[in-house]
C-alpha atoms as one frame of an Amber mdcrd trajectory, in Angstrom:
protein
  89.091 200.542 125.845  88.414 202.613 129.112  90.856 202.453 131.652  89.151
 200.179 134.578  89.085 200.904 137.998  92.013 199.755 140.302  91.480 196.705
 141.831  93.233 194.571 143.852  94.977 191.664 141.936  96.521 188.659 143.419
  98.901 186.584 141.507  99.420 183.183 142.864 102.772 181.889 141.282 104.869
 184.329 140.072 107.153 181.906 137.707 106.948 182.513 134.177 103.476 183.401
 133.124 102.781 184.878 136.149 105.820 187.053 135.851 104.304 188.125 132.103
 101.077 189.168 133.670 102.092 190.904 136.456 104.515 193.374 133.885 101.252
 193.466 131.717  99.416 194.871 134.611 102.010 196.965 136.225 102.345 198.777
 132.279  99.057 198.739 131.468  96.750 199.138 134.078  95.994 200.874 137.372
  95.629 197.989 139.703  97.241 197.096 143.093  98.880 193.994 142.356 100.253
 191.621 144.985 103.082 188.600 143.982 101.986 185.425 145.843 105.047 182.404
 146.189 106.353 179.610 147.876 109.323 181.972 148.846 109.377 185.471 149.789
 112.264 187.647 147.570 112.365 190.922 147.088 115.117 190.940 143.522 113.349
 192.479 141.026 112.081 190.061 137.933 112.667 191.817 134.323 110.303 190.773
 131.820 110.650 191.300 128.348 107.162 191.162 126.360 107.485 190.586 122.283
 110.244 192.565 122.009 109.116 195.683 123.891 111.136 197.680 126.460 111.904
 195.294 129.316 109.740 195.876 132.523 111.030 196.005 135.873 108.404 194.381
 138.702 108.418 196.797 141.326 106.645 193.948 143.586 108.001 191.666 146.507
 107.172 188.286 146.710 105.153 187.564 149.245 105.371 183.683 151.079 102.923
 183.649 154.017  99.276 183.103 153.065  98.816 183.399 156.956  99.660 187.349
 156.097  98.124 188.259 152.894  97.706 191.321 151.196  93.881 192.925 151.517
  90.861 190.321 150.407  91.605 190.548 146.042  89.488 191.703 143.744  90.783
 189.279 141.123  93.292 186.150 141.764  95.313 184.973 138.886  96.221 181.704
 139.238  99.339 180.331 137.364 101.073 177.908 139.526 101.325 174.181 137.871
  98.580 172.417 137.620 100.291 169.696 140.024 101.165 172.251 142.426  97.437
 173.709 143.067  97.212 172.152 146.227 100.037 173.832 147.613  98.455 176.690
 146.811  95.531 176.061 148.767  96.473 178.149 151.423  96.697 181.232 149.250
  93.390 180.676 147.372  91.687 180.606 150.963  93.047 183.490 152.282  92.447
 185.958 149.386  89.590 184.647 148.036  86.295 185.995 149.676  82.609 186.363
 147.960  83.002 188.254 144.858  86.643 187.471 143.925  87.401 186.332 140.352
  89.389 183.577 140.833  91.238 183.168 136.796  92.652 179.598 136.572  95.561
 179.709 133.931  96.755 176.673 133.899  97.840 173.763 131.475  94.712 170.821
 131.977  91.154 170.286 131.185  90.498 169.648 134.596  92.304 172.559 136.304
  89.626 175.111 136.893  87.318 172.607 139.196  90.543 171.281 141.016  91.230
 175.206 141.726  87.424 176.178 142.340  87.004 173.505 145.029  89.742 175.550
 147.376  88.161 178.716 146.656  84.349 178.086 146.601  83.417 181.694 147.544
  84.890 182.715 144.273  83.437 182.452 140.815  86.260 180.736 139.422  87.149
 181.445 135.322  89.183 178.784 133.235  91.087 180.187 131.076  93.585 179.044
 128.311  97.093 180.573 128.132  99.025 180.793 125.019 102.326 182.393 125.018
 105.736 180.788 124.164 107.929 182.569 127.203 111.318 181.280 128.746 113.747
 182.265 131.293 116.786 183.729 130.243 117.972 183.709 133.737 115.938 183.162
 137.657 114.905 186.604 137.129 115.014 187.892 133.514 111.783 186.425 131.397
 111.547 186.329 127.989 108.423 186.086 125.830 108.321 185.508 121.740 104.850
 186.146 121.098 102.282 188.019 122.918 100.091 187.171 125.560  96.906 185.192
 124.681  94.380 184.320 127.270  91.506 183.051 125.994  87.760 182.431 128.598
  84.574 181.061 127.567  82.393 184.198 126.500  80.521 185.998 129.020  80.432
 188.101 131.824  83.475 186.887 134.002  85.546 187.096 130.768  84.572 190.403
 130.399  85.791 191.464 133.471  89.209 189.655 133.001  89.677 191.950 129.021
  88.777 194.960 131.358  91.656 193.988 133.832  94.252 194.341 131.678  93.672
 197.773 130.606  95.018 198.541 127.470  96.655 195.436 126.362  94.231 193.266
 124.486  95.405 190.056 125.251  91.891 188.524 126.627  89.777 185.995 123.566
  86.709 185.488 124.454  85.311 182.284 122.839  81.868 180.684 122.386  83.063
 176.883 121.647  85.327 177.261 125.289  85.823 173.180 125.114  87.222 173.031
 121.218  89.392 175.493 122.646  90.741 174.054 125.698  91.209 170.599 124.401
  93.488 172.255 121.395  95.493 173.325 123.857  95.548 170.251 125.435  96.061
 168.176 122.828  99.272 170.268 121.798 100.623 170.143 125.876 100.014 166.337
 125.755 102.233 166.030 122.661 105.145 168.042 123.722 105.351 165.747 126.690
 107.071 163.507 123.768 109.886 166.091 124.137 110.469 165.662 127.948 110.867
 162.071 127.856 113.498 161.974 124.696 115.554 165.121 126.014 115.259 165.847
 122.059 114.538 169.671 121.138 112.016 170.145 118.294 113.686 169.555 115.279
 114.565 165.741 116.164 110.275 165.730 115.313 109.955 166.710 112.260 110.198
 163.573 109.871 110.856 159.816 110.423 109.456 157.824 113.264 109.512 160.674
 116.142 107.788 162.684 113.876 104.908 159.496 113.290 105.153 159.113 117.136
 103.712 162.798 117.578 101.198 162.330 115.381  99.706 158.776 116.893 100.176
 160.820 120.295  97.837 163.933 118.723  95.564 161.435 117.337  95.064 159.650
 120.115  94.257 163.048 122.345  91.794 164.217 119.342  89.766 161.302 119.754
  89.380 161.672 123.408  88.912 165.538 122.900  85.863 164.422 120.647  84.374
 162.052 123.108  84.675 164.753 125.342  82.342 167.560 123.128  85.220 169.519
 121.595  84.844 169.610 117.545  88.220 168.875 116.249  88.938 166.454 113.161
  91.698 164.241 112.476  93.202 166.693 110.621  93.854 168.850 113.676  96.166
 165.995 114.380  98.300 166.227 111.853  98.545 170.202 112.293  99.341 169.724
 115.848 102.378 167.218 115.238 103.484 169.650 111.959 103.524 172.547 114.133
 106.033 170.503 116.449 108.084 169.981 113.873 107.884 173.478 113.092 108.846
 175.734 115.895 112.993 177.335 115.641 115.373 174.546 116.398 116.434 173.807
 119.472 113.087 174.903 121.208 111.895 172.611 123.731 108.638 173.194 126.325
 108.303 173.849 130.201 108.450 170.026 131.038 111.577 169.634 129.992 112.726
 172.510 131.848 111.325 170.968 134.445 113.112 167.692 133.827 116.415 169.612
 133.045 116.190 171.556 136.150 115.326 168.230 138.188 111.645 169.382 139.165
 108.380 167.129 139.558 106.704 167.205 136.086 103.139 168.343 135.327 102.427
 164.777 133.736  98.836 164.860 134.428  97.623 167.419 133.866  99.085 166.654
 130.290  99.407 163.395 129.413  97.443 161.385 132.070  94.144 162.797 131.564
  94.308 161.655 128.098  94.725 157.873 129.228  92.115 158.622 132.331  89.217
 160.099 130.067  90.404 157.015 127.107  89.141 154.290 129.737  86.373 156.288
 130.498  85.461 156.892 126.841  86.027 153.264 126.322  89.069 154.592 123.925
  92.199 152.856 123.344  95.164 154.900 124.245  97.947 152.770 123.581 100.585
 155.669 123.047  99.436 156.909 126.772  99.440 154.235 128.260 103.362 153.966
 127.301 104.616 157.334 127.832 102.540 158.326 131.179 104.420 155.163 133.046
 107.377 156.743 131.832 106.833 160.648 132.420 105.854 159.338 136.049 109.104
 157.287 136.077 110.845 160.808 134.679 109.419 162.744 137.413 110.087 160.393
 140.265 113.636 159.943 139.321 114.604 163.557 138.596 111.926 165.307 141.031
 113.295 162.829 144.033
């Protein structure tokens, strides 16, 4: 693929993912690229991608939407999906007409919470899969590549051509099966937050039937909702928990460890919200959300 032209490239939340795609950027492309945050730093973030050489961001953090960088081209967004209003500020100030606003975040509802703070952009949702941690506040780690899949067309276009060289961009026709796979597999590892118990405690007995009632119980919804997944998918979902290296756990319990809100949700709530709505029982929901809100509200003071 062509080299694109340089644009200017916002990234609003420079934690983990956003970290991955601002190295992806500053390796593979030509773009200006601006680091958008709740606090302004200037220590370098190392980010290690599959393996590869590490890369050193040569960008400060910025902190004050009130002085942003020039109007962007593109904004990536990759804060939390509970932590989009707080971003508001940001989203207003860089995006103008024509800006691609890129919503990569965890949620089936993410992209029109975003879009409503931005509504000169033409906002993209897009669906992130990458299993990354932090070895330390400013060394990232990921342990497979970058995967950002967008509903096929011409914004999604635009967002392959971004990133240069490095052809991490899917572009999909069936956007919703998509999406609610991904959120069917978020809303399950919320199981791991509230049990403190790393993946292996998941793969038989009754933690292991637990995750499977949980992914069963989002695949229904997902199907009232217009994506095309079986019950199979299910049982996939809750093997591939069992599955991953022992002792790996997800970004909500990081989040619980490190005593942060939670992104409950975005996650797990929207499968009990669009359940009533669907006239779907949800009984699994409707006993872990109580609790996830409990876990956040206890160890997010």
């Amino acid at each position: 693929m062509a080299r694109p032209r340089p644009q200017r490239v916002a990234i609003v939340g420079p934690g983990a993912i956003g970290s991955v795609c601002a190295a992806i950027l500053q390796r593979w492309s030509l773009h200006d690229v601006s680091l958008c945050g709740r606090r302004a730093h200037s220590d370098a973030t190392t980010v290690v991608l599959d393996g590869e050489p590490p890369i050193l961001l040569s960008q400060p953090v910025r902190s004050d939407p009130r002085e942003p960088p020039d109007s962007s081209d593109f904004v990536l967004l990759t804060v939390k999906a509970h932590q989009t209003a707080s971003a508001g500020p940001w989203l207003a100030s860089l995006c103008q007409q024509g800006t691609m606003l890129a919503v990569l975040q965890n949620g089936v509802e993410s992209m029109e919470r975003a879009a409503k703070l931005a509504p000169a952009a033409t906002a993209l949702p897009v669906v992130v899969d990458c299993r990354v941690h932090s070895e330390s506040p400013r060394r990232i780690v990921t342990s497979t590549p970058l995967r950002l899949i967008a509903p096929q067309g011409e914004p999604a276009q635009r967002l392959a051509e971004l990133f240069g060289g490095y052809p991490c961009v899917e572009q999909v026709e069936d956007f919703i099966t998509a999406q609610w796979a991904k959120q069917c597999w978020v809303a399950v590892t919320g199981l791991i937050a509230i049990t403190r118990q790393t993946s292996e405690h998941f793969r038989v007995g009754p933690a292991a039937t637990l995750a499977h009632d949980l992914a069963l119980e989002c695949v229904r919804v997902a199907r009232a909702e217009g994506a095309s997944l079986d019950d199979a998918f299910a049982a996939d979902i809750a093997d591939r928990l069992g599955r991953l290296p022992p002792g790996s756990g997800s970004s909500v319990l990081t989040d619980r460890l490190a005593h942060r809100p939670l992104e409950w949700d975005a996650r797990n709530g929207v499968i009990q919200r669009l359940g009533r709505r669907h006239n779907l029982p949800t009984p699994v929901s409707d006993v872990i959300v109580p609790l996830l809100i409990s876990c956040s509200q206890v160890d997010g003071h």
